[in-house]
Structures are given as structure tokens and as C-alpha cells.
MIFI-741203 format. One line per field, with one value per residue (C-alpha): residue number from 1; x, y, z. Coordinates in nm, 4 decimals. Example, Ala and Ser with C-alpha at 12.3 -4.5 7.8 and 13.67 -1.06 7.14 Angstrom:
BEGIN
num: (1 | 2)
xx: (1.2300 | 1.3670)
yy: (-0.4500 | -0.1060)
zz: (0.7800 | 0.7140)
END
This chain:
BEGIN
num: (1 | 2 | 3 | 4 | 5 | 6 | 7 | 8 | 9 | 10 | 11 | 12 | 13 | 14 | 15 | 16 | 17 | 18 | 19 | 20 | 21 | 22 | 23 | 24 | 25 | 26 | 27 | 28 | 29 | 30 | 31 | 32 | 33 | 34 | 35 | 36 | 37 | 38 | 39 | 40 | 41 | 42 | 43 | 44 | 45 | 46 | 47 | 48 | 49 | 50 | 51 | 52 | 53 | 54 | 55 | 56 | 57 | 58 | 59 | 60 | 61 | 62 | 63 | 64 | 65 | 66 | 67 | 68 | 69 | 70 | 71 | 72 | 73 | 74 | 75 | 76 | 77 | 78 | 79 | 80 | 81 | 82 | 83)
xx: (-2.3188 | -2.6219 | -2.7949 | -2.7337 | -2.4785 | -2.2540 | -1.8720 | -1.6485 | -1.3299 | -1.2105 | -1.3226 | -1.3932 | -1.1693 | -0.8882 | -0.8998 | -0.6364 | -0.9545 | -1.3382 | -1.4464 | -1.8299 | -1.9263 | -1.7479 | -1.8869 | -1.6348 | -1.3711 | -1.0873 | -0.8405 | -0.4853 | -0.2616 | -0.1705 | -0.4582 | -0.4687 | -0.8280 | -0.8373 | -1.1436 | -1.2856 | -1.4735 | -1.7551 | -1.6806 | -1.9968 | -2.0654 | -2.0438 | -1.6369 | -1.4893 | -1.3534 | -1.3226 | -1.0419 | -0.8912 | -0.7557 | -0.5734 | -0.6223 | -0.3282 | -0.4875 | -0.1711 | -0.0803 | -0.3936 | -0.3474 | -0.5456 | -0.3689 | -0.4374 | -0.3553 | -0.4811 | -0.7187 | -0.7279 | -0.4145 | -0.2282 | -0.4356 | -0.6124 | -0.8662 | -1.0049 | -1.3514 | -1.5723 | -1.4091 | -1.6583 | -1.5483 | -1.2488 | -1.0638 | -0.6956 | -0.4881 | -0.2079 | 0.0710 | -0.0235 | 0.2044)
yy: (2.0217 | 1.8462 | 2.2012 | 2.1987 | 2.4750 | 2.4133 | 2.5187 | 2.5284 | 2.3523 | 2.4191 | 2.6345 | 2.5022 | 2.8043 | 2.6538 | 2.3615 | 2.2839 | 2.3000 | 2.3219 | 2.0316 | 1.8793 | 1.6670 | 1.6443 | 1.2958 | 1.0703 | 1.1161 | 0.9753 | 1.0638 | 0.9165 | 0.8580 | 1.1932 | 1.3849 | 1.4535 | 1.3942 | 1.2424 | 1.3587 | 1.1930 | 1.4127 | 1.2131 | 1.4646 | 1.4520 | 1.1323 | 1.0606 | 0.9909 | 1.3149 | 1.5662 | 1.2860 | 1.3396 | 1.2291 | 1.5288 | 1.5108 | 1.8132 | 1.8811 | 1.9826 | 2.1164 | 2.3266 | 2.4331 | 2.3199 | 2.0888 | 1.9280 | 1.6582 | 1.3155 | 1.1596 | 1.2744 | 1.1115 | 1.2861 | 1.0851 | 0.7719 | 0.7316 | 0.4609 | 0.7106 | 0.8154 | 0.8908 | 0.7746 | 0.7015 | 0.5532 | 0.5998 | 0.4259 | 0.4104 | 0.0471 | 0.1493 | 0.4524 | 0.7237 | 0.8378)
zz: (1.5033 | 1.6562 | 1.6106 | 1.2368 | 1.2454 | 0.9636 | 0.9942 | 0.6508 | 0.7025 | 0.3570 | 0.0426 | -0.2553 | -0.4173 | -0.2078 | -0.4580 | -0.7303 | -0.9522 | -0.9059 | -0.7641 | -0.8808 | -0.6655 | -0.3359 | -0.1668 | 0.0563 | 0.2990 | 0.4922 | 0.7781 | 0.7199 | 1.0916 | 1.0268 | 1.0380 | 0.6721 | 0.5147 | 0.1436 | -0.0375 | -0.3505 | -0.6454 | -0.8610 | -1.1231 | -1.3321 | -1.2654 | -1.6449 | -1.6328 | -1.6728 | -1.3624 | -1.0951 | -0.8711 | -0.5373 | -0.3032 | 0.0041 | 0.2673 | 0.4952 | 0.8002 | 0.9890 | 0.6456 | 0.5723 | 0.2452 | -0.0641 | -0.2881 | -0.5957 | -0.5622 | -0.8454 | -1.1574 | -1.5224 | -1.6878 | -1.3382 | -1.4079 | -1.7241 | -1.5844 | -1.2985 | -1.4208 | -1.1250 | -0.7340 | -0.5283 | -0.1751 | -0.0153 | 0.2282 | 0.4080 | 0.4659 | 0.6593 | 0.5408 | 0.3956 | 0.0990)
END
């Protein structure tokens, strides 16, 4: 908040793994928030989550064993649908 009060809106335990290095976000027309991990920032952990907001839930959209060529996501942004 403008004070600098900080409120958790998900734990990082309630990842599918540990992320590294938590740095963009998105809301889809749904509410649901896509979240992109750097990973190290050397090519290895990155990862694109999606947070259901009504479920409470995080889950993995893609990492490198769902897309070889995804080394370290840095930007994210939504074009319409969500899938």
C-alpha cells in the first residue's frame, strides 16, 4: 500500500516448484494472474505460472521439459483469450 505495508497474495511453497526469481505479471479477463520466473538468469529454472485467483491455486504453464527453447521469460503479456 502507499504506506509500504506489504500483503502476500501467494506463497512461494504454494508453487509447483521453487521459484528463483519471480519478476513480471499479467491479469487474463478472468482474473487469473500469469507470472514469469527468470530462473537463474543463466537458462536453467525459468518458468511461466498462472495463479487462479478464484481457486486459490498456482499452477505451471510452461518450463523447458514443455518447451525446450524457454531459458529465462522475462516480460509477459496477454492478446486476447486466455487458455
Amino acid at each position: 500500500d502507499d504506506k509500504g505495508a506489504v500483503t502476500e497474495l501467494v506463497a512461494t511453497s504454494a508453487f509447483p516448484k521453487p521459484p528463483l526469481f519471480l519478476n513480471d505479471i499479467v491479469a487474463d479477463e478472468q482474473g487469473n494472474l500469469y507470472i514469469t520466473d527468470s530462473g537463474d538468469r543463466k537458462g536453467e529454472g525459468g518458468a511461466i505460472y498462472k495463479y487462479n485467483q478464484k481457486e486459490k491455486k498456482v499452477s505451471l504453464v510452461l518450463d523447458k521439459s514443455k518447451l525446450p527453447a524457454l531459458h529465462s521469460p522475462n516480460g509477459i503479456a496477454m492478446d486476447g483469450l486466455s487458455f
